[in-house]
ZAMARGU-4260 file (C-alpha; in steps of 0.2 Angstrom, whole numbers, plus 5000, padded with zeros to 4 digits):
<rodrens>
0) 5127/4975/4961 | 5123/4992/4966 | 5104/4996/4975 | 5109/5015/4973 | 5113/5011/4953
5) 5098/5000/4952 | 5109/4987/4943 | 5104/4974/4952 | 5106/4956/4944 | 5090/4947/4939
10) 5088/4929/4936 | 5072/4924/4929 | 5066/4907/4921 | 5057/4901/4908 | 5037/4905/4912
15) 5032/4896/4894 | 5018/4911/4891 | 5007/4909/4876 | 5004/4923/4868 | 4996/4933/4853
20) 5006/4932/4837 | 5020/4919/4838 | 5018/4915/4854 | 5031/4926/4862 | 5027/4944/4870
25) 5034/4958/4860 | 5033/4972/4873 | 5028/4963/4889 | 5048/4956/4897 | 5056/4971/4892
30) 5063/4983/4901 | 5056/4999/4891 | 5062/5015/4902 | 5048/5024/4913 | 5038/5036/4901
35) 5040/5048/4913 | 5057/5048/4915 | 5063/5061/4906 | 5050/5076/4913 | 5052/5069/4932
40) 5071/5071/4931 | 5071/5088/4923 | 5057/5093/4935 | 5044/5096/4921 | 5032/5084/4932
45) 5019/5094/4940 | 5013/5088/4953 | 5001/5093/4969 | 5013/5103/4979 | 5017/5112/4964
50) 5002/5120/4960 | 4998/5137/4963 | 4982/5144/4953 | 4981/5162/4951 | 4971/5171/4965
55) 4974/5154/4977 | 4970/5157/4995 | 4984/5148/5007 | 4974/5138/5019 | 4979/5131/5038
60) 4972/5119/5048 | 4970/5125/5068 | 4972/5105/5078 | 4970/5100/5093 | 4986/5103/5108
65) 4975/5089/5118 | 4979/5070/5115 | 4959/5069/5126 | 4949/5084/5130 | 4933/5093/5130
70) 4929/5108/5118 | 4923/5124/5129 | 4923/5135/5115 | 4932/5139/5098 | 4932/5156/5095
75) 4937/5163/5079 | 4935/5182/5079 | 4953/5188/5081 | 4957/5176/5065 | 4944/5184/5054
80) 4946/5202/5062 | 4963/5199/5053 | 4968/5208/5035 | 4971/5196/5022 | 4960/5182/5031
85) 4946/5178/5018 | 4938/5164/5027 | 4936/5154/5042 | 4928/5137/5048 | 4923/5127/5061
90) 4911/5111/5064 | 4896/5123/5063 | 4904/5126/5045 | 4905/5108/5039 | 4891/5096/5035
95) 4885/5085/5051 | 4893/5069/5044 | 4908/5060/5049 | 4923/5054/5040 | 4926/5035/5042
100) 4930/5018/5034 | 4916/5006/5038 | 4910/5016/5055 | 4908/5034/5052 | 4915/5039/5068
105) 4927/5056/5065 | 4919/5074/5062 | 4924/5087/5047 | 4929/5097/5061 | 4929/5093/5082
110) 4916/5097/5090 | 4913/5095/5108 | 4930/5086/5110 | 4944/5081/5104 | 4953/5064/5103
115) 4970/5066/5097 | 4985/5079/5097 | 4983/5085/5080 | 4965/5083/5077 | 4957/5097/5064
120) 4946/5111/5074 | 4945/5123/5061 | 4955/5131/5046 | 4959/5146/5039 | 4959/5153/5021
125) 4971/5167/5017 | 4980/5178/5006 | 4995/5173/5010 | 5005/5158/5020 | 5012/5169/5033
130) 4995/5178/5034 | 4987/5159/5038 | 5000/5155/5049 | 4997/5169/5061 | 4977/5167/5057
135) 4979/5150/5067 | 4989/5157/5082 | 4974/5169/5081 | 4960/5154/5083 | 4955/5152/5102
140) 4951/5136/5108 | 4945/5132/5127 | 4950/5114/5132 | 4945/5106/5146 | 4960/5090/5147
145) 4952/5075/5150 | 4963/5060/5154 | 4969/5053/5140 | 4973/5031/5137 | 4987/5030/5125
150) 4994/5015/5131 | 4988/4998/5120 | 4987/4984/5132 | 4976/4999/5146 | 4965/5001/5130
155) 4962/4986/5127 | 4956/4980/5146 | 4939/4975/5152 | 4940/4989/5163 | 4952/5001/5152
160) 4956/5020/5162 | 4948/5031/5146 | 4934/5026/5134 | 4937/5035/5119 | 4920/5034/5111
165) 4906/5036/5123 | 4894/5032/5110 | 4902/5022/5095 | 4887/5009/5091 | 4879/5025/5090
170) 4890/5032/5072 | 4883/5026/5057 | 4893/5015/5047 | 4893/5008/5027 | 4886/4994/5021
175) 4899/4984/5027 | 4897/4989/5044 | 4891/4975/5051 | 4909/4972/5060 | 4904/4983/5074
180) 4904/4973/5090 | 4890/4970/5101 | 4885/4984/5114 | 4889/4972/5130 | 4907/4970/5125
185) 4920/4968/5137 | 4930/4980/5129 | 4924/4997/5130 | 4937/5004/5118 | 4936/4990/5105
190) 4933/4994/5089 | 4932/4975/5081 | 4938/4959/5082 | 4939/4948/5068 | 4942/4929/5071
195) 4945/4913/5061 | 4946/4894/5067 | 4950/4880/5056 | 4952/4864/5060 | 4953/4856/5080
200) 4963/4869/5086 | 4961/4861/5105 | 4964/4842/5098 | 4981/4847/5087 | 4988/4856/5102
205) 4984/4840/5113 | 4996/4831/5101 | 5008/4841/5097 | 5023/4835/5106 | 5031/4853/5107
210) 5023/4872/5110 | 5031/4886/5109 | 5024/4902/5114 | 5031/4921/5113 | 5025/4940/5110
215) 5032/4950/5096 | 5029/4970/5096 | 5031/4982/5083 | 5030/5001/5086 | 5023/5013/5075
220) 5031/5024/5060 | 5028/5034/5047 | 5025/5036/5028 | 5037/5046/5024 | 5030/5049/5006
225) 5041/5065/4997 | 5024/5074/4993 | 5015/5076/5011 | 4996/5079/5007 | 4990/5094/5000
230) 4976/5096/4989 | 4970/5114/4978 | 4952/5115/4977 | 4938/5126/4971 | 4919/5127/4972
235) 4911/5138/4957 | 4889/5136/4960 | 4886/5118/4963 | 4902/5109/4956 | 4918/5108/4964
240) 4937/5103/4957 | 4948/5097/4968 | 4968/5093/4963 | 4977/5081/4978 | 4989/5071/4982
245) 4981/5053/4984 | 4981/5036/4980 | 4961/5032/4974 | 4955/5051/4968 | 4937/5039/4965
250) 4937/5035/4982 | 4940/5053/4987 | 4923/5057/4972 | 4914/5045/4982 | 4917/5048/4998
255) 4916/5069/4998 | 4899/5065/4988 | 4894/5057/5007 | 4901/5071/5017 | 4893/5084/5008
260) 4874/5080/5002 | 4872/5099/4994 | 4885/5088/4982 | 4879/5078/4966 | 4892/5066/4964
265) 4895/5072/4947 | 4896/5089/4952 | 4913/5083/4960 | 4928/5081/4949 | 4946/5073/4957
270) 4961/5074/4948 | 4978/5065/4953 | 4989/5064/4940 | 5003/5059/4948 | 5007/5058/4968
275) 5025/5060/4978 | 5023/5042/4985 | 5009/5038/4995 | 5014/5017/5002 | 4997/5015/5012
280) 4994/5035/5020 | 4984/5043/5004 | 4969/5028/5005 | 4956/5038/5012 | 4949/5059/5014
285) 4963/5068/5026 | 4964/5086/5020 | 4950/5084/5005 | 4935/5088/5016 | 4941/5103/5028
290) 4948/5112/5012 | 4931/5109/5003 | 4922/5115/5020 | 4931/5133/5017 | 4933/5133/4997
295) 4914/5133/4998 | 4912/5148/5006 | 4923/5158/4993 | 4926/5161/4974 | 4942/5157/4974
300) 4955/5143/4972 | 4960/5136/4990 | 4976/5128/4996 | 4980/5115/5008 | 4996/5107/5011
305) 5000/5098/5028 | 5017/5101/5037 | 5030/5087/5037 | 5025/5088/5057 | 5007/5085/5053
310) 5009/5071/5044 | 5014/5060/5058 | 5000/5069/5070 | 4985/5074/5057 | 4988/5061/5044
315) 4990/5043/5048 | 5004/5030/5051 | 5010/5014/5051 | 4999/5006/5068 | 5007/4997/5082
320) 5007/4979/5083 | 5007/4968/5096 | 5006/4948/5092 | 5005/4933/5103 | 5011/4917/5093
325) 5007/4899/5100 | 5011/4885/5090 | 5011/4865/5091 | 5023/4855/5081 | 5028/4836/5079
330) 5047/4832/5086 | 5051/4828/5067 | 5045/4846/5063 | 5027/4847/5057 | 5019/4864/5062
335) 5001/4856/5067 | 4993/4870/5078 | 4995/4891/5077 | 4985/4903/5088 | 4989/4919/5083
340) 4980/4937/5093 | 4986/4951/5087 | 4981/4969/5093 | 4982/4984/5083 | 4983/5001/5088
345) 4966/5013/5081 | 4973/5029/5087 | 4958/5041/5090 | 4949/5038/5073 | 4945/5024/5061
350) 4955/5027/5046 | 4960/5008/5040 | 4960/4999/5056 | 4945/4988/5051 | 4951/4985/5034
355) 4970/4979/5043 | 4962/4967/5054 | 4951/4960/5040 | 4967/4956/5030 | 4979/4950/5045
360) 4964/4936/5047 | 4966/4929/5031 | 4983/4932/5026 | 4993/4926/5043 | 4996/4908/5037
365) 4999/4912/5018 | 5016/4904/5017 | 5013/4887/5027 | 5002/4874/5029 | 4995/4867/5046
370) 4980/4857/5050 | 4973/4868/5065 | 4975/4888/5066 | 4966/4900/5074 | 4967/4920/5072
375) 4960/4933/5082 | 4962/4954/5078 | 4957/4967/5087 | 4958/4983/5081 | 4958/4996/5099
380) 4953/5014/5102 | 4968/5026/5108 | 4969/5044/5111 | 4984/5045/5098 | 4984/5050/5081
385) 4975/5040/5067 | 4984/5024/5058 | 4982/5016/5043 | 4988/5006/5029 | 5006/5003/5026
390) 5011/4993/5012 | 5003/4976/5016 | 4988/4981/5027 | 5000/4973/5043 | 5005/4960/5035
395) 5024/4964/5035 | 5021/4968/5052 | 5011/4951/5057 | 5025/4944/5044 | 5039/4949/5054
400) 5030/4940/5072 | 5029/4925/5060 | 5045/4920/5053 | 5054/4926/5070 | 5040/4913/5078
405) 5046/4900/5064 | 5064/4902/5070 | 5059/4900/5088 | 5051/4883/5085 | 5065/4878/5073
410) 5079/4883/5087 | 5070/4873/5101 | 5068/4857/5088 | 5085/4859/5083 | 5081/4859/5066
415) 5088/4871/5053 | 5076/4885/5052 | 5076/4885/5032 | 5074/4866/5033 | 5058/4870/5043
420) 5052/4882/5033 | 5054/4871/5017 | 5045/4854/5028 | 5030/4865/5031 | 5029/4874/5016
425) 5016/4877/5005 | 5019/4874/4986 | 5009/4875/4970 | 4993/4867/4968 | 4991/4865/4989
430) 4977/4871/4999 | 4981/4885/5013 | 4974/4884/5029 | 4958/4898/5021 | 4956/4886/5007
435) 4965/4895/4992 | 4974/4883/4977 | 4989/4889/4977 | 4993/4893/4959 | 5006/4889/4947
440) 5024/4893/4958 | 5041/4891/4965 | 5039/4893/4981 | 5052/4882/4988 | 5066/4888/4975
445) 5060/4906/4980 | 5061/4901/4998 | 5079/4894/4996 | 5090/4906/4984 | 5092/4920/4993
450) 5100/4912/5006 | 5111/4900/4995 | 5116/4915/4984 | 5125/4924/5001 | 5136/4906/5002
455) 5150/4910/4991 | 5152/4928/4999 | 5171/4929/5004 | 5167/4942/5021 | 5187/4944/5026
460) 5189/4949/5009 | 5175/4957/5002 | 5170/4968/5018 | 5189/4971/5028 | 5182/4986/5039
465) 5172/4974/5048 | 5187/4963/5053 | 5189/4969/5071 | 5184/4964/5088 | 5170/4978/5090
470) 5163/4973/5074 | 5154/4956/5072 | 5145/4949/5055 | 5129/4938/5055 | 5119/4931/5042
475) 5099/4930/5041 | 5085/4923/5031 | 5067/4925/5032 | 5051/4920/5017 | 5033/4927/5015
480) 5018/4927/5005 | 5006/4940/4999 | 4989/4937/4995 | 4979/4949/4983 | 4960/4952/4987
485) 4942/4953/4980 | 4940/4971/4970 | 4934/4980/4954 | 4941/4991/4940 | 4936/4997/4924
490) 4946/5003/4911 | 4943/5014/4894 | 4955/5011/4879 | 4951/5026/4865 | 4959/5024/4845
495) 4960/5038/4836 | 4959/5040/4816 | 4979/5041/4818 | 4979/5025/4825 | 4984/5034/4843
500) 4978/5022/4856 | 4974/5028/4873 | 4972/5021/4890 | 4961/5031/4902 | 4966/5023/4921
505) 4956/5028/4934 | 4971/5027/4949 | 4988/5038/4948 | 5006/5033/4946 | 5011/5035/4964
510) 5029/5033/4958 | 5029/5013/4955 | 5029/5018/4936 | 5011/5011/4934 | 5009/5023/4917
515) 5024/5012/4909 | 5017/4994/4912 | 4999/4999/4906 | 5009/5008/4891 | 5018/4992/4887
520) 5002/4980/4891 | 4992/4991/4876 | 5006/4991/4867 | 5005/4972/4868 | 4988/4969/4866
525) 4987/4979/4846 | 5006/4976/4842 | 5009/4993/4840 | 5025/5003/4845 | 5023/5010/4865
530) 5026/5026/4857 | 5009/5028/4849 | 4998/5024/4866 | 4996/5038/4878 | 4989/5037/4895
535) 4976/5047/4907 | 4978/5044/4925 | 4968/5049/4941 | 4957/5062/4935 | 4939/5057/4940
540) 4931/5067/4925 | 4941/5057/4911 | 4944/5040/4917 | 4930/5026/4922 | 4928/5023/4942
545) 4942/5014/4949 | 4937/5010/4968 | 4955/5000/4971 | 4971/5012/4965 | 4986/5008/4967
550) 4981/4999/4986 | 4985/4981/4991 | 4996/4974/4976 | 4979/4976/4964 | 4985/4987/4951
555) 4993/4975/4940 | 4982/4961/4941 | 4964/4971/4941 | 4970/4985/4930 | 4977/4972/4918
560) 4964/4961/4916 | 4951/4977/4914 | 4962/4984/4899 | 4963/4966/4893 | 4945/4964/4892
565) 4942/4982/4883 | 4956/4976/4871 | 4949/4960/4865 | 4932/4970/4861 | 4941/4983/4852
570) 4951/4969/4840 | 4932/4959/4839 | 4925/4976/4833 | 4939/4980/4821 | 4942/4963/4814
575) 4922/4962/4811 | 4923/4979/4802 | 4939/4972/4792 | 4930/4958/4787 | 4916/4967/4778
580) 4929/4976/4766 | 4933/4970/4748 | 4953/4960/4748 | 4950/4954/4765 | 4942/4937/4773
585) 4924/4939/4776 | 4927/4927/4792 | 4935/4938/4807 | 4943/4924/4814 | 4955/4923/4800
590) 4960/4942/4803 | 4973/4946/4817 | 4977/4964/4824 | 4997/4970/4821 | 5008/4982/4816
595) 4993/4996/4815 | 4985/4986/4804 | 4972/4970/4803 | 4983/4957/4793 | 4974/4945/4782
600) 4988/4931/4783 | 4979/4919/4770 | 4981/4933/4758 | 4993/4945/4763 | 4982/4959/4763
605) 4982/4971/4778 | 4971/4986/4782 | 4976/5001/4792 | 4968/5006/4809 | 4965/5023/4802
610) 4954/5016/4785 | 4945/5006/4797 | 4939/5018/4809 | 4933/5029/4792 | 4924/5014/4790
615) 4917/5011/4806 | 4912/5030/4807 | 4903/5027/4790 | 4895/5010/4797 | 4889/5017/4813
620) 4897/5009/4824 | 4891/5006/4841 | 4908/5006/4848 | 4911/5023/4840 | 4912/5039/4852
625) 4914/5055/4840 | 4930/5053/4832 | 4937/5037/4841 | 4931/5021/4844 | 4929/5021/4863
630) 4928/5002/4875 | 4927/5002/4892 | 4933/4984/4901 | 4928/4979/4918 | 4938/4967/4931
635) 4929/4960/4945 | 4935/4947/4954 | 4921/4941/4969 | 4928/4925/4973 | 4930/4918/4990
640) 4949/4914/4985 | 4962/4926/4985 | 4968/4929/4967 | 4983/4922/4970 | 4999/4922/4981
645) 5015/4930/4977 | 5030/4921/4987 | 5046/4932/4992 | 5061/4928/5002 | 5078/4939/5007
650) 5093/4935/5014 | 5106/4948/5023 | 5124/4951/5028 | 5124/4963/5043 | 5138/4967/5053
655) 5134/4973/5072 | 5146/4985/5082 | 5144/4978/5101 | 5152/4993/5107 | 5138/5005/5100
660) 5124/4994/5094 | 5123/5002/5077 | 5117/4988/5064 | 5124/4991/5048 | 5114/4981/5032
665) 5131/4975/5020 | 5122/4964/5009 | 5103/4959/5004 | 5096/4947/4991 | 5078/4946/4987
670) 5068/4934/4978 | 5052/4932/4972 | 5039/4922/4959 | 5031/4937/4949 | 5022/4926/4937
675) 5026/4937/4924 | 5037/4952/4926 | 5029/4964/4913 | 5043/4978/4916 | 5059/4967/4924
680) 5070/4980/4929 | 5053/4990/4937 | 5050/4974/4946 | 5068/4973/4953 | 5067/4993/4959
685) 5049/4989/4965 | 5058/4974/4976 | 5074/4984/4980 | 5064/4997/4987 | 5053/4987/4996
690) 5069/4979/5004 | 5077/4998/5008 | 5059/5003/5016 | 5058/4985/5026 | 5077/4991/5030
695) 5070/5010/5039 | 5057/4998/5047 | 5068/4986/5055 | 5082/4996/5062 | 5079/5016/5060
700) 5061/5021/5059 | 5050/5023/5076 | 5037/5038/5079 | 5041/5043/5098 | 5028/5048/5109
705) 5025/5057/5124 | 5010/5052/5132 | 4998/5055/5115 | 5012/5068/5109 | 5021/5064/5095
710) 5039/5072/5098 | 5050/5067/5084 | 5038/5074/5069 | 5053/5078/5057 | 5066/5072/5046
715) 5080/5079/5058 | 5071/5070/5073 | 5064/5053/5065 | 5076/5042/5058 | 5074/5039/5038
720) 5089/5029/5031 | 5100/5040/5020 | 5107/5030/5003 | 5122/5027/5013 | 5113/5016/5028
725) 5107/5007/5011 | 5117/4991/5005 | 5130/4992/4991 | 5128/4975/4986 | 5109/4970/4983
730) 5105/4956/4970 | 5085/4954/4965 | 5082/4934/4958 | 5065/4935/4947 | 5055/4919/4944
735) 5043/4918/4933 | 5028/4906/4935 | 5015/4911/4921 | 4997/4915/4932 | 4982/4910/4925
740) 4971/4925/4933 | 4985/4937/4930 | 4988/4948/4915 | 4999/4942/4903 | 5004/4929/4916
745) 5007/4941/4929 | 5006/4943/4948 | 5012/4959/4957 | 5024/4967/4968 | 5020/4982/4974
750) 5021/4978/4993 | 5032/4960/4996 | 5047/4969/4996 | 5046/4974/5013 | 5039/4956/5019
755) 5054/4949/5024 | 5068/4961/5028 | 5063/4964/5046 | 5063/4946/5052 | 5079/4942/5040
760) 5088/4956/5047 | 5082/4952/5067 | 5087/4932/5063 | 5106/4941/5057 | 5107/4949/5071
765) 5104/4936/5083 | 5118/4925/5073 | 5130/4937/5074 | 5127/4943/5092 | 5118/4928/5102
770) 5104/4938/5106 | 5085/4937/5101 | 5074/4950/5095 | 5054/4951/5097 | 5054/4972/5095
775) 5055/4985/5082 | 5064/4994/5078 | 5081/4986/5082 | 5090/5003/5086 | 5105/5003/5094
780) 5099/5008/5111 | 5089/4993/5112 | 5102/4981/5106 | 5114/4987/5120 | 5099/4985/5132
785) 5098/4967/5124 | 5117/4966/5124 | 5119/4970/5142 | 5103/4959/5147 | 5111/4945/5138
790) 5126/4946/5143 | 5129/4956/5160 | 5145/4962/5168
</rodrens>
C-alpha cells in the first residue's frame, strides 16, 4: 500500500447515520475526485505567485542584519535616487499601530530598534525585480548591536541577560488582552503564562506509589508551504484590493482595517482563492501590511513575494518547546497526578504565541484520564524570528513530551506501554480532566489497531536489505487526541433559476481539498448532482466573514454546520412556496427536496427548482436576492466544551543503521475515529500526509541557528523529506463513530496526522537500538551521540 500512490487501505465501520431521504447518504462516504483536480494538474490553477497584473511594481522588503540593536538612522536617498525605483518606505511611512495577536506589540516597520534577524525596516517599490533587489542593497541602515538573548531557558530567568520589550504592558492589546501578566513579574521577558489545576494535585502525588519525572525538547522548524507569501495589491482613492496567499483572507480584512484607520473596512477587499499550502504559517498579516504601506503611495499594482530564506527569518515557524513532565501513578498502573510546564519560544514578536499556550492548557491531557493535573505555559520573549501555529497549535509538539512520558512510566511499572495507555484511557461518554463528555467513539480500538495491524508483518522477508549487522529494526506505537475549539462561521448558499446552487466560503482551499467536501455536503443537502453546485472561496467581497479558515481542525465541523443551516432554510422556503401551487400538498411538511425538484410523495407530483424560483420571484420572496434565492447560515459554537475529540494512533517499522545513525521510516499505519468521513480517500491523504509531515518533524527538519541567525534558510540546507525518505508501505484504518455536533456525523482531520508519528517513531527507535529519546529531531548526528553515550568504547 503505497503513500506515494495514495492507495492506501481504509477500513471503516458501520457509523449508522440517519439521513434525508432513505436514510443513507447519497454523496457524503464517496470518494468523488477533487474538483480541482483536473486545472491543478495541468497548471491552469492560478494562484498568488502567479499573478502579474499589467503595470505591477516588484516590491522588496530591507530587514534587519541584527538579531538585537538600536536603529541610528535608515536612510533611503541612494534607493530612491535610483531609476526604476518608484517608491520607498519606512515607519515614518506606515500608520503608528502595531501588528500583533492579543498584544499589539510589533510595528509596520522598525523604528528605533530591531528585535530579530530578518525584521522589516523598509521596502522598495520597483520596476523591475532586479531593479528592487539592488534598491534594497541601496537602503542604509545604522545599527547600534545590542546584546542579544536568544537562548530559552536565559530568557526565561528572573534575572534574564536581555529584556526584549522594555515597555510591553505599555502596547495596546485586543479585547482579549487581559492575558498580559502583571508588571512585578519575575520574568521580565514573559509574555504569558497560562495555568490550570484540577483536582488535589499535592494529595494524589502523596499517594501515588511511583513518580516519574523527565524533560522533553523540541526544536524549531519550518512551514515549508510550496507557495511562500506573497500578496499583489492596489490602492485606487480610498479602497484597496489585495490578492495573497493566506489562510483567513477575513482576518487579513479585519486586521489591515486596524492597521490603517484612513481605511473603512469595506473599503478593503481580500481575495485568496486558493493558497500553496499554508499548515499554521498564513494565520496572521506578514507581508499584507508593508505592501499596502507602499501600494498607497502609487497608482499602480504592487508585488510582494518573500524569499524561500525569508520565510524561515521574516515569516514565522514552528516555536521551540521545552516540557517538564511529572507524574504519580498506582503500582497496578493508574496515572493519578501530571504536572506538566512547558515553555515556548516567542521569538521577537507575538504572532500566535498566546493563542499556542491557550490551547496546550486545555488540550495536554485529551487522551487520558487522571484525577489531579496541573498545567502551566509560558510563552517567552527572544531576540529570534517570530513563531507561530503549526498544525495543532503545539499540541503535536506537547503530544510527542506526552506519550514518550506515558512510556517512561509504563517502562519503570513494567507494564506494557499499550496496556497502559488502554488502563487509563478515556472512552466515550468519560469526562476529561477539563470537563468535556467525550462523544460517541472508539477510542480503544483506534488506540489498538495500528499496532496490531504491524503483527503479521514478515520483516526477513518483506524488508531483506535490512538483514545485516549495521542495520537494526524496531517497532513503535504512540495515540493522541485533538480537541476542536470555540468559533464562528457563516455561510451563503445561492440557487439560480437553472437550479445551479452555489456555496460562497469565506476561507480558501489551502490544498486539503475543502472546495470538494463542501461540493459534496451541498450536493447532499438538495439531492442534486455535485456537478450542478459551484463554489466561491476566500474573496472577502463575495463570501460572508469567516473569522476561523482553514485554522485548528474548524473547517469541517463549523463550515459544515453553517452550510447546513442555510440549507435547511432554503428547503423550508422552497417547500412553503411548493405548497401554495395547485397538484401539490398544501402542508410543507409532506414535501421533500430531491432530484432538482420538490417531490410530493403522497401524489407523485414533483415541481422543478427552476418553476419555483419563477414563483418565488412573483411571490416576493424575502429570501429572494435579484435573480437567486440567496441564505446565509451561521455556526457559532460558545460552549465551555470543546466540540468534540478526534482520537488518532500510528504504529512504525524503522530500521536504524548504527553505523551512521540514519533512521529510515519502512512502514507506518494510522488510525483514526472521524465520525464521519465525508470524502474517505481525502481523509486518508489528509492522514498520510499528516504522518509524512510528522515524519520531516521527527528525524529531518530543524531550523539551525547561529546565535539569532538563522543559517540553514533553504531547501539545500534544511532538510525536507524527499518521496523516497517516505514509507512504501502505509495503511490508514477509518472509523467512523457518527458525531452529533458534527456535520453529517462528521469530525475532522486536518491536523491529527502528525500527533503521533514523532513519539511512535522515537519509541521504534528505542526498541530497536536500546536508547531513549527526549529530543527533536532524531538526526543522525544525535542518535550517534546517543549511541556512543549509551553504549561507550
Amino acid at each position: 500500500m503505497s503513500m506515494h500512490e495514495q492507495t492506501a487501505e481504509s477500513e471503516r465501520t458501520e457509523h449508522g447515520a440517519e439521513a434525508s431521504g432513505d436514510g443513507e447518504f447519497r454523496q457524503i462516504g464517496n470518494s468523488m475526485p477533487r474538483t480541482d483536480a483536473r486545472e491543478k494538474l495541468t497548471g491552469e490553477t492560478v494562484y498568488t505567485m502567479d499573478a502579474y497584473p499589467e503595470d505591477v511594481l516588484h516590491a522588496k522588503l530591507v530587514t534587519s542584519e541584527h538579531a538585537h540593536a538600536l536603529l541610528a538612522e535608515v536612510d533611503t536617498a541612494g534607493a530612491e535616487a535610483m531609476d526604476g525605483v518608484v517608491a520607498v518606505s519606512t515607519a515614518a511611512d506606515a500608520p503608528d499601530t502595531r501588528i500583533g495577536e492579543f498584544v499589539f506589540d510589533e510595528p509596520i516597520f522598525a523604528h528605533d530598534k530591531v528585535r530579530y534577524v530578518g525584521e522589516p525596516i523598509a521596502i522598495v517599490a520597483a520596476e523591475s525585480e532586479r531593479v528592487a533587489d539592488a534598491a534594497v542593497d541601496m537602503v542604509d541602515v545604522e545599527y547600534e548591536p545590542q546584546e542579544p538573548v536568544v537562548d530559552l531557558r536565559a530568557a526565561g530567568g528572573t534575572d534574564p541577560p536581555v529584556v526584549v520589550h522594555e515597555n510591553l504592558r505599555e502596547y495596546g492589546t485586543s479585547e482579549e488582552g487581559f492575558h498580559l501578566d502583571d508588571p512585578d513579574s519575575e520574568c521580565a521577558n514573559l509574555l504569558t503564562t497560562v495555568t490550570e489545576e484540577t483536582g488535589d494535585l499535592e494529595t494524589a502525588f502523596e499517594d501515588a506509589d511511583l513518580i516519574v519525572e523527565d524533560e522533553y525538547e523540541v526544536n524549531p522548524l519550518q512551514h515549508c508551504s510550496m507557495e511562500a507569501h506573497v500578496a499583489v495589491g492596489h490602492v485606487d482613492g480610498n479602497s484597496a484590493t489585495i490578492r495573497t496567499s493566506h489562510q483567513m483572507p477575513h482576518v487579513i480584512k479585519d486586521e489591515l482595517s486596524r492597521l490603517f484607520p484612513s481605511f473603512e473596512s469595506d473599503d478593503i477587499v481580500v481575495n485568496t482563492p486558493y493558497a500553496g499550502g499554508a499548515f499554521g504559517g498564513k494565520e496572521t498579516p506578514i507581508v499584507e501590511p508593508r505592501l499596502l504601506t507602499v501600494a498607497r503611495r502609487t497608482d499602480r499594482p504592487v508585488r510582494l513575494a518573500l524569499s524561500r530564506h525569508q520565510q524561515y527569518t521574516t515569516s514565522p515557524s514552528r516555536p521551540e518547546f521545552r516540557v517538564r513532565l511529572k507524574d504519580g501513578v498506582t503500582e497496578n498502573g493508574d496515572l493519578v497526578a501530571r504536572d506538566i510546564t512547558i515553555d515556548i519560544s516567542v521569538g521577537g514578536y507575538d504572532v500566535e504565541a498566546f493563542n499556542i499556550a491557550t490551547a496546550l492548557s486545555v488540550s495536554v491531557l485529551g487522551s487520558y484520564d487522571a484525577s489531579a493535573v496541573r498545567r502551566t505555559t509560558r510563552a517567552i520573549y527572544t531576540n529570534r524570528p517570530p513563531y507561530g501555529a503549526f498544525r495543532g497549535f503545539g499540541l503535536a509538539e506537547v503530544n510527542f513530551a506526552a506519550e514518550r512520558h506515558m512510556d517512561r512510566v509504563a517502562d519503570a511499572l513494567d507494564i506494557d506501554p499499550l496496556e497502559y495507555r488502554a488502563r487509563n484511557l478515556l472512552r466515550a461518554g468519560d469526562r476529561n480532566v477539563n470537563g468535556d463528555s467525550l462523544h460517541p467513539c472508539q477510542n480503544e480500538a483506534v488506540l489498538r489497531v495500528s499496532i496490531d495491524s504491524l503483527d503479521d508483518v514478515a520483516v526477513d522477508t518483506e524488508y531483506p536489505e535490512y538483514a545485516t549487522d549495521e542495520w537494526e529494526i524496531g517497532v513503535g506505537h504512540a495515540y493522541g487526541n485533538k480537541s476542536v475549539p470555540q468559533g464562528e462561521t457563516n455561510v451563503r448558499i445561492d440557487l439560480a433559476p437553472s437550479g445551479e446552487l452555489t456555496a460562497r466560503i469565506g476561507a480558501p482551499d489551502v490544498g486539503q481539498g475543502s472546495n470538494t467536501a463542501i461540493t459534496q455536503m451541498v450536493a447532499e443537502e438538495f439531492d442534486t448532482p455535485a456537478e450542478r453546485v459551484a463554489i466561491i472561496a476566500g474573496d472577502t467581497d463575495e463570501t460572508e466573514r469567516d473569522m476561523q479558515g482553514p485554522s485548528g481542525s474548524r473547517f469541517t465541523p463549523f463550515t459544515g454546520n453553517a452550510l447546513r443551516k442555510a440549507a435547511e432554510t432554503l428547503r423550508d422556503e422552497l417547500t412553503s412556496i411548493a405548497s401554495t401551487m395547485s397538484g401539490l400538498s398544501s402542508d410543507p411538511a409532506s414535501l421533500r427536496l430531491g432530484h432538482g425538484s420538490v417531490i410530493d410523495d403522497e401524489s407523485g407530483v414533483s415541481v422543478s427548482l427552476q418553476t419555483l424560483i419563477e414563483h418565488g420571484k412573483a411571490d416576493d420572496s424575502p429570501l429572494f436576492d435579484g435573480d437567486v434565492f440567496s441564505v446565509v447560515g451561521r455556526y457559532e459554537y460558545t460552549d465551555e466544551e470543546h466540540i468534540y475529540w478526534v482520537p488518532v494512533s500510528q504504529a512504525v517499522l524503522v530500521a536504524c543503521n548504527t553505523l551512521t545513525g540514519k533512521i529510515e521510516v519502512l512502514r507506518v499505519s494510522t488510525a483514526a475515529d472521524v465520525g464521519t468521513a465525508i470524502n474517505p480517500r481525502a481523509v486518508e491523504q489528509q492522514l498520510e500526509g499528516g504522518a509524512g509531515q510528522g515524519i520531516g518533524g521527527a528525524v529531518f527538519e530543524e531550523i539551525v541557528y547561529d546565535g539569532g541567525r538563522v543559517v540553514n534558510g533553504n531547501f539545500k540546507q534544511y532538510r525536507v523529506p524527499k518521496a523516497t525518505d517516505l514509507p512504501y508501505d502505509s495503511e490508514t484504518i477509518i472509523f467512523e463513530s457518527f458525531d452529533t455536533e458534527g456535520p453529517f456525523g462528521a469530525k475532522s482531520v486536518g491536523e491529527v496526522g502528525v500527533f503521533p508519528t514523532a513519539p511512535a517513531i522515537a519509541a521504534a527507535v528505542e526498541d530497536a537500538l536500546g536508547i531513549e529519546f527526549a529530543v527533536l529531531p532524531m538526526t543522525p548526528e544525535r542518535v550517534m551521540e546517543r549511541l556512543t553515550d549509551d553504549h561507550p568504547t
